[in-house]
N, C-alpha and C positions, 0 to 999 in steps of 0.2 A: 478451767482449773485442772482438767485431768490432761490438758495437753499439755501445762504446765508440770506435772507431778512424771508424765512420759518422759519431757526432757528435761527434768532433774535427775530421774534413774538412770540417764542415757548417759549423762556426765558423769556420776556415780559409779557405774560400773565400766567406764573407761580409766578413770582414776585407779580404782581398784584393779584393772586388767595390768596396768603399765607398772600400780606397783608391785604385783607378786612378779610380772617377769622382770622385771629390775630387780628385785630380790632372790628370785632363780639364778639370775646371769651374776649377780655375786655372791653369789652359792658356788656355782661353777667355777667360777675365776679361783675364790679360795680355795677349792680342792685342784685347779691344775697346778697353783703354786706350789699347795703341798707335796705334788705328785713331781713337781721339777728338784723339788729338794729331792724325795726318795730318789728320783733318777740320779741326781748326784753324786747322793752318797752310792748308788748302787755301784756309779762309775770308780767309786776310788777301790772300791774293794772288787772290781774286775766280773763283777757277774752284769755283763754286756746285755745279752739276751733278751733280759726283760726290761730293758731302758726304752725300745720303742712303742712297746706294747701301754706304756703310762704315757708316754708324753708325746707319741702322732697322736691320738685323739683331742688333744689340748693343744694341738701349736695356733692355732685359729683365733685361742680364747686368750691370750697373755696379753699386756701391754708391751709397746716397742722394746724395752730393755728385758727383759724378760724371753719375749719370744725371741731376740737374738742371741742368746744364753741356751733356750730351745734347741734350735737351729746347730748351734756352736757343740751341743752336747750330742744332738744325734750323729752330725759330722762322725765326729769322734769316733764315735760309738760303730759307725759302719767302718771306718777305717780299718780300726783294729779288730774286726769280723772280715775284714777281708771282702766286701761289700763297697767295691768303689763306686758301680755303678748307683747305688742307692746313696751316697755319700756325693756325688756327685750333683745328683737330683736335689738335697736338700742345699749343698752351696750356691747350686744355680736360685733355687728359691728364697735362699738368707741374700743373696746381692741384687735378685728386683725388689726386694722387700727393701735394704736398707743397702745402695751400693756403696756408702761411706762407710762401713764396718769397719772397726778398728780389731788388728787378729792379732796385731804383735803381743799380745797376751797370753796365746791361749797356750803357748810351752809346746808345740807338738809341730816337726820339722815335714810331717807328710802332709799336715793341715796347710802348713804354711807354701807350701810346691802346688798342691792343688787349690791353694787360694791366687797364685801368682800363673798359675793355666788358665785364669779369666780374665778377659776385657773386665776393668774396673774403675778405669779413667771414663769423665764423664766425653760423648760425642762433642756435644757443645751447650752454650752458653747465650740466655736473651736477656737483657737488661736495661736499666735505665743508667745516666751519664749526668752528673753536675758538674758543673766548672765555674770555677769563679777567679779570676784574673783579672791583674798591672798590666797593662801595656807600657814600653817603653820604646819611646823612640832612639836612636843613633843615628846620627849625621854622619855621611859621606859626603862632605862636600868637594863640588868639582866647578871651579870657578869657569872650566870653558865652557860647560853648558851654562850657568846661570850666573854673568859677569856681575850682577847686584850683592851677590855673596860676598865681595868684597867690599863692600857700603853698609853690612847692617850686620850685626852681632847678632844670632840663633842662641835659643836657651828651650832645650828641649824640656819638657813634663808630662809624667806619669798621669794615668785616668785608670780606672775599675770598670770591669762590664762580667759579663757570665756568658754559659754555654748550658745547654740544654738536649739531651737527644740521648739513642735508642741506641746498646752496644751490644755487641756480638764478640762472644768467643767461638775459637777452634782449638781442641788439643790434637796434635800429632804426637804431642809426648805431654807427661803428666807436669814434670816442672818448668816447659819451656812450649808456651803455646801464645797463638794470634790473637791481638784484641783489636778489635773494630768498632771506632764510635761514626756515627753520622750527625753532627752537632751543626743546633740555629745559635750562633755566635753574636754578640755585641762586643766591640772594644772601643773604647778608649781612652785617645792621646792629644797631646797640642804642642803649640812651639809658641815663646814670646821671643818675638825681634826689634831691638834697637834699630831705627835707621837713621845714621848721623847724627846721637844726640836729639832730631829734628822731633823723630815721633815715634811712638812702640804701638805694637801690634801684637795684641791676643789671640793666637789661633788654636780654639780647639774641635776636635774630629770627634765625631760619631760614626763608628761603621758598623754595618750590620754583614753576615757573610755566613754561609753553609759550609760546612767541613767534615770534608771524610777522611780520616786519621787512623792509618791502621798503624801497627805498634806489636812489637815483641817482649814478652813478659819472661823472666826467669824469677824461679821463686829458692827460694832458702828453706831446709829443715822440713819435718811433715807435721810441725805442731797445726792449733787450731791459726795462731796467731802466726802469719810467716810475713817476713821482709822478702822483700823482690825488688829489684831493676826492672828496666824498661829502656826500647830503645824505639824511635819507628821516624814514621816524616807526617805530613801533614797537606793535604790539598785543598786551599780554601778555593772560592769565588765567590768575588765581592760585589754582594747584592744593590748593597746603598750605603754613598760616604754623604753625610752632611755637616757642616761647620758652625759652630758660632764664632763671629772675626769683631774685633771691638779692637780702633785705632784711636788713642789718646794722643796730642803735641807735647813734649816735653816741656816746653813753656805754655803754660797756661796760661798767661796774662793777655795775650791776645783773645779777645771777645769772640772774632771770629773762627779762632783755630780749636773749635767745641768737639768733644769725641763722639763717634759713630760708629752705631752697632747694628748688625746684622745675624739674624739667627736661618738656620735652616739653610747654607748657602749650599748650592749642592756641588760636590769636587769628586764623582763618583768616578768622571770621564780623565780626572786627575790620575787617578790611581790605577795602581796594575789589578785588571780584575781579576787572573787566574793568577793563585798564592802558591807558593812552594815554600814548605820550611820544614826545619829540623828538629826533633824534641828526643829529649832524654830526662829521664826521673826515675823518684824510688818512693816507697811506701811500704807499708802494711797490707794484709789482705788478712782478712779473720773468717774465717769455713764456719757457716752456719749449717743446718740440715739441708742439703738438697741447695745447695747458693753460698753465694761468698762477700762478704762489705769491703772495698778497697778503698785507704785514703791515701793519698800520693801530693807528693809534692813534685811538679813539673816544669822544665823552660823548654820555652818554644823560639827559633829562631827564625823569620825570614830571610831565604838566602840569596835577594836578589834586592835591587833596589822597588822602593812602593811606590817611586812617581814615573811617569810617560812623559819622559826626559822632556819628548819635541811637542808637548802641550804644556810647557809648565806655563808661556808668555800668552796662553790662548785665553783664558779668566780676566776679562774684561775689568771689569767687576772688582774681583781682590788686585789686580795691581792699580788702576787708576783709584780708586775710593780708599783702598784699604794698606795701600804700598807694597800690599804681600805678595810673594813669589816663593814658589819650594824650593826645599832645597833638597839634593838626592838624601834619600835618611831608608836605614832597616828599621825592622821591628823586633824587639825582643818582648816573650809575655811569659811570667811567671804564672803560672797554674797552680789551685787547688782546686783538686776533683776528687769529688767523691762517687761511687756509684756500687750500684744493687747487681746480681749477676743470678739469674736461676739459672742450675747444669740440670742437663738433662743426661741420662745414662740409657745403655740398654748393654748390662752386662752379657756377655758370650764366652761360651769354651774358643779359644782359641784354638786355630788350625779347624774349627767345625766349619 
């Protein structure tokens, strides 16, 4: 019982401990409010002097918008004291506090010179990358590699896949800087071929592929919400192509002419492994605290053909069973991506 009654009083008077200094620390808070107001008003009516003496002891205890107000006032306040060096000291400490500061407010052109003497643009940028993409194919056919192309009608079709992975920024300049994703990619695509009326063929592709895509951003305007271009290329390697191939006779009435399907067929040795292509898009980018949300609409093109010309007749397999043979075709992929971006800063005097 009395060990019980021990630690009842022990929770008791931790409750009670937590709440007078919770009620001390908003005790405090409302007298530095009060005291950023007096510093205010002190400021308009020009008696400077006593401005630091009410609010250095409070810049600790404010909330974020508040203590930037702090900060913004003592600035001030040593400027026109003649006091750069101390004016200085607190800019450096309002930009590791909050390097996104918005200053185009405060009316004062020597605030605004020594706000534009600091590194303010963030170093760089770690995030994550969604994508979600059409693939489309385009035919280049070239009848003297694959003289069957004149025997069978191609009808290319669209498929959906995504992207996933880790993005990197760099700024060398604040509206015109490098974006670098390294994406695990799925796409895709298929082709249905006529041949001679005789018999059609369903071919569609699954591929899977890693992609490092670096890319130039230029952005518009300094609001929260800014439009931007984009321009870069894109370097896959293609991990795994596999197919489903389903060949139906156009006359069915023959019992023995039944269709046959094949899943998982693998045509990885088909295709070009190492990807080149070119992409260009536009989107939004909306500046959160300390990060930024980007949604973009993107095309991606490959700029070479995707089959190994001198292996199209080597798939045993899809031409004897299946009648299929490729035919030379690009890739074109519509992108939406969206992605997360935390900056990282380390504001400095410039020239220090």
């Amino acid at each position: 019982m009395k060990l019980f009654n021990h630690t009842l009083f022990r929770i008791f008077a931790a409750i009670l401990l937590f709440w007078l200094s919770s009620a001390i620390s908003l005790a405090q808070t409302a007298d530095c409010n009060e005291q950023l107001k007096q510093g205010e008003e002190l400021f308009k009516i020009g008696v400077l002097d006593s401005i630091p003496l009410i609010i250095e002891p409070c810049i600790g205890k404010y909330d974020q918008a508040r203590r930037i107000d702090a900060y913004k006032l003592l600035i001030l306040t040593y400027i026109y004291l003649n006091r750069y060096s101390l004016a200085d000291i607190y800019m450096e400490q309002m930009l590791r506090f909050d390097p996104e500061v918005l200053v185009e407010n405060v009316g004062s052109q020597e605030f605004i010179q020594m706000y534009k003497s600091y590194r303010t643009k963030p170093l760089f940028g770690i995030g994550i990358h969604l994508n979600f993409n059409v693939a489309q194919p385009i035919l280049t056919i070239n009848s003297e590699d694959n003289f069957l192309a004149a025997n069978h009608t191609t009808t290319p079709f669209i498929g959906a896949g995504f992207a996933v992975g880790p993005s990197f920024q760099f700024y060398p300049f604040r509206k015109a800087y490098f974006d670098v994703h390294a994406l695990f990619q799925t796409q895709r695509f298929g082709f249905n071929q006529s041949l001679l009326n005789f018999a059609d063929v369903n071919f569609t592709e699954n591929q899977i592929l890693t992609r490092l895509q670096p890319s130039v951003i230029f952005e518009f305007t300094n609001r929260n919400l800014k439009p931007y271009l984009k321009a870069g290329a894109g370097l896959s390697y293609l991990i795994r192509s596999t197919a489903t191939v389903e060949r139906t006779y156009s006359n069915t009435s023959d019992f023995n002419q039944r269709s046959i399907t094949a899943t998982d067929v693998i045509v990885s040795n088909l295709r070009q492994r190492v990807q080149l292509s070119l992409l260009a898009g536009f989107g939004g980018v909306y500046s959160i605290r300390r990060g930024k949300i980007y949604f973009e609409l993107e095309l991606q093109n490959l700029m070479h053909n995707a089959i190994v010309s001198d292996r199209r007749f080597s798939h045993d397999n899809l031409i004897y069973n299946y009648f299929y043979t490729d035919n030379n075709f690009l890739l074109s992929n519509i992108n939406v991506n969206i992605r997360y971006i935390r900056t990282f800063y380390k504001p400095k005097k410039i020239g220090k």
